[in-house]
N, C-alpha and C positions, 0 to 999 in steps of 0.2 A: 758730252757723255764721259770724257775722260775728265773732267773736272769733279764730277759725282763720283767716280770708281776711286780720286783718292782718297775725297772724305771719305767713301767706304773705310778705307785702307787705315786712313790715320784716326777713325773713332777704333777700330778692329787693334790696331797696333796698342793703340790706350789703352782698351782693357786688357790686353794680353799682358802692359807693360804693368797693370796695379795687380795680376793676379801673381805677376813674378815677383814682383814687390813684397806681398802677403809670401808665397812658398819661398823666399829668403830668408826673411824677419821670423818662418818658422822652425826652420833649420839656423839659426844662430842662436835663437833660446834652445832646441834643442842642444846644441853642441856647448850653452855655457851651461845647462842642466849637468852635463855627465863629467862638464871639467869641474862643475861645484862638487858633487860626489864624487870624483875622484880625487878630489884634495881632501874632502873630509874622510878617504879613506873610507868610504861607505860604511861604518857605522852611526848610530843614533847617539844621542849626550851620553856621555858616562854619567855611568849612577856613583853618585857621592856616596860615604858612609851610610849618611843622614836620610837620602832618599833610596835607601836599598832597602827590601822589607827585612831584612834580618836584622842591619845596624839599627843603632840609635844615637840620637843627641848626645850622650856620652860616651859612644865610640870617636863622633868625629872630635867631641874635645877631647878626649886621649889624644888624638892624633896628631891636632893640632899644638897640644901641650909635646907630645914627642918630636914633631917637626921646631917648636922652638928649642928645647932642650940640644938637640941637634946643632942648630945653629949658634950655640954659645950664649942666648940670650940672659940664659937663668946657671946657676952652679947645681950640681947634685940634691943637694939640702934642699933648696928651694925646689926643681922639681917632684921631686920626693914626697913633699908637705905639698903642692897643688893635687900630686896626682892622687895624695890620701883623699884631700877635701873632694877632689873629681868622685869618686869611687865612694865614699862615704854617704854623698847627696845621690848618687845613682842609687842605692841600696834606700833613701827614704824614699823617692819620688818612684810612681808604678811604671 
């Protein structure tokens, strides 16, 4: 009789031990859940220029043209004469 009572015991212990198994594995996705959104600072992607409804395609090449300019890539003159042509094709295209 006491040779059955432990099988009882040790099939009872096994699934006690796979349902603790399962309530761990769900509380650790939950806890990388909220350290992933707490790095990203809970917001959603920033919106680009480009994908804002207000910008357009030649807002972010301005932008992109001001950030090199910025960085010394081009002299005066030459940004000057990009951001004509920028602004010139913005004014043909709808």
């Amino acid at each position: 009789m006491m040779q059955g009572m432990g099988n009882m015991m040790g099939a009872c212990l096994g699934g006690m031990g796979g349902m603790m198994t399962f309530v761990g594995a769900f509380w650790i996705a939950v806890t990388v859940g909220i350290v992933y959104v707490a790095r990203r600072g809970g917001h959603g992607p920033e919106l680009t220029p480009a994908a804002s409804p207000v910008g357009g395609a030649g807002d972010t090449a301005l932008a992109i043209l001001r950030d090199r300019f910025a960085r010394g890539e081009f002299d005066r003159a030459e940004y000057e004469e990009r951001r004509r042509t920028l602004t010139r094709d913005e004014a043909r295209w709808p």
